[in-house]
C-alpha positions in Angstrom: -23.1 -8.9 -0.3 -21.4 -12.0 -1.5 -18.2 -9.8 -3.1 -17.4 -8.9 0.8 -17.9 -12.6 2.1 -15.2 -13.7 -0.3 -12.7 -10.8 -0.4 -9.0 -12.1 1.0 -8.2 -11.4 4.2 -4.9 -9.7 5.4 -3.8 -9.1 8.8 -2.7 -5.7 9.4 0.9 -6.3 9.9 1.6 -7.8 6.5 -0.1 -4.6 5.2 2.1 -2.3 6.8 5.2 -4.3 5.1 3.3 -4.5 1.7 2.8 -0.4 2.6 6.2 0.4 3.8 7.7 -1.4 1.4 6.0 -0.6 -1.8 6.5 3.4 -0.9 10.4 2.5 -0.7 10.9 1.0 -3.9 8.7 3.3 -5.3 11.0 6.2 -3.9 14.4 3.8 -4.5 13.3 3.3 -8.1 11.2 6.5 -8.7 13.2 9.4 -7.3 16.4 9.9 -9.7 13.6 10.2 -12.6 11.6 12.8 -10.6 14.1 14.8 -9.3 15.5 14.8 -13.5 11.5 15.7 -14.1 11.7 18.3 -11.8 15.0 20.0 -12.4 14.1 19.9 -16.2 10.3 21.5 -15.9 9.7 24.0 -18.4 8.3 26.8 -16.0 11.6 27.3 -14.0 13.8 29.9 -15.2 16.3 28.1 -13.8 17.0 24.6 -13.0 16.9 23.8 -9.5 19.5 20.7 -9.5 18.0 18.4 -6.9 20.3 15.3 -6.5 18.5 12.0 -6.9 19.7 10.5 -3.9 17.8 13.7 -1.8 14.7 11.7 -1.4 14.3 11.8 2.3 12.3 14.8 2.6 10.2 13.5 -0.5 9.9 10.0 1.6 8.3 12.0 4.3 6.4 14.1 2.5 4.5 11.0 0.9 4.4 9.0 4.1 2.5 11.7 5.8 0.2 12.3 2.8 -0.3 8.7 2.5 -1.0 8.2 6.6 -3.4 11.4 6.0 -5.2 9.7 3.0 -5.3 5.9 5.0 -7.3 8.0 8.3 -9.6 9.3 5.8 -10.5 6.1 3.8 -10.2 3.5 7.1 -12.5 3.5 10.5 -11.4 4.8 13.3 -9.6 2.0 15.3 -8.4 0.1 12.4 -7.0 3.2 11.0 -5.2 4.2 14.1 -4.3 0.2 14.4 -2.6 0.3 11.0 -0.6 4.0 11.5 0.8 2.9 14.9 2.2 -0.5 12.7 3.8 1.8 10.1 5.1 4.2 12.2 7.0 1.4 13.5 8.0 0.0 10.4 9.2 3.2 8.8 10.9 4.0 12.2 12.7 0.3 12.0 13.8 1.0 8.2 15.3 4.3 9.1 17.3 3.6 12.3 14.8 6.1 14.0 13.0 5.9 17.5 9.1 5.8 17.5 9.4 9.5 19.0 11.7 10.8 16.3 9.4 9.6 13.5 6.0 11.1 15.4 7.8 14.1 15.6 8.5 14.7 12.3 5.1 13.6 11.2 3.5 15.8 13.4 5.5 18.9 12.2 5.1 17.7 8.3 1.6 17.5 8.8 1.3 20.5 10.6 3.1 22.1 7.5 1.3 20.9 5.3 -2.1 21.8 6.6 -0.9 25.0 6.8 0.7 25.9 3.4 -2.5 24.0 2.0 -5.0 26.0 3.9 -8.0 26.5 3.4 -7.9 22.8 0.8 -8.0 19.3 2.6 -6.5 17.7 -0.5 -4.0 15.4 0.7 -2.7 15.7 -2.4 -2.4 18.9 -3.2 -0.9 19.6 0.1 1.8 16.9 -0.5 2.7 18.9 -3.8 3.1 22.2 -1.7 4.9 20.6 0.7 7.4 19.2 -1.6 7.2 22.6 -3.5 9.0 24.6 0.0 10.7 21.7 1.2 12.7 21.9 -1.6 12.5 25.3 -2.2 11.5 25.5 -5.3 10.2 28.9 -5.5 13.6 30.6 -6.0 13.9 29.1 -9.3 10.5 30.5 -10.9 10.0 33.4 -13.0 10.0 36.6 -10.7 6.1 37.0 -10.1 5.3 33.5 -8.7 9.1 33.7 -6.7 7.5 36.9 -5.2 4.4 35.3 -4.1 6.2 32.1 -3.0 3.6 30.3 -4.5 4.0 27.6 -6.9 3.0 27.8 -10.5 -0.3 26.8 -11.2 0.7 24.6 -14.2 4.3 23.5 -12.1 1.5 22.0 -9.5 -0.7 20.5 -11.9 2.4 18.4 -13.3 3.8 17.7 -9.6 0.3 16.8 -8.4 0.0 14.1 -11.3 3.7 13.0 -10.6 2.5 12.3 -6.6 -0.5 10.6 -7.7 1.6 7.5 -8.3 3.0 7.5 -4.6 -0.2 7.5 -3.5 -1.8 4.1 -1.7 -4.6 3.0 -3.7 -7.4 2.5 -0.8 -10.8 1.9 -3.5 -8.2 -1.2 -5.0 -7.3 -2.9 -1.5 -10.4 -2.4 0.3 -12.3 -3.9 -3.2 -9.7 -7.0 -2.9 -9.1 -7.5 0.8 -10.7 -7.5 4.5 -9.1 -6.8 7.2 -7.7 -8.5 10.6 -6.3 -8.1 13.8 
């Protein structure tokens, strides 16, 4: 009782910048290493020799993942509060109209509930998604390029690298309250 009576309070803009701009440098910083991780994975047969500066669909991929975890973990209003902020935020940083950036959230979601099917691990489906958005598959070993399906043990090493984009939700909402 008394830990939630003295937790910091944050207003909900401030959190979208501290969102928006922790997954940027995350991706600014992060991307040329996992792009070298990926193109250097042991379970491709050949290397798939993605640049480090094609993070954009990789940027998407964990901004939808993340918006998908943050409805999960926040209430309704709040949640909805917080998403319409980012949106905006993310559409600001990328020279992009509200509309665009709905748009493409709506059809990356919509992918990736659908490659991840019948599984509602954010997770998971932001590993798929980056899996065939970058189209990965061609460069396995003949029976998992058949099945364009990732390898299992490919996923489980991608899953773990994704992990770290992630917005720790248990951490913040230990730390800080809310406010309009």
């Amino acid at each position: 009782m008394l830990r939630t009576i003295f937790k910091k309070k944050v207003n909900e803009d401030k959190l979208a910048n501290v969102l928006i701009n922790s997954l940027v440098h995350a991706m600014e910083v992060g991307f040329p290493d996992i792009s070298e991780l990926i193109n250097n994975d042991k379970d491709f047969v050949e290397k798939p020799n993605i640049s480090p500066e094609d993070y954009d669909r990789f940027m998407l991929i964990l901004f939808v993942g993340n918006l998908k975890i943050m409805e999960k973990r926040l209430e309704g209003e709040q949640a909805d509060r917080l998403k319409e902020l980012l949106i905006e935020k993310f559409s600001t940083l990328y020279n992009l109209k509200v509309s665009q950036t709905k748009d493409h959230i709506k059809s990356y979601s919509s992918f990736m509930s659908k490659i991840n099917y019948p599984s509602k691990n954010a997770l998971y489906a932001m590993s798929k998604c980056i899996f065939h958005k970058y189209n990965l598959a061609s460069y396995q070993e003949e029976y998992f390029k058949d099945m364009n399906t990732p390898n299992p043990k490919f996923l489980k090493r991608l899953n773990n690298i994704v992990e770290k984009f992630v917005w720790d939700w248990d951490y913040f909402l230990s730390k800080y309250n809310f406010v309009s």
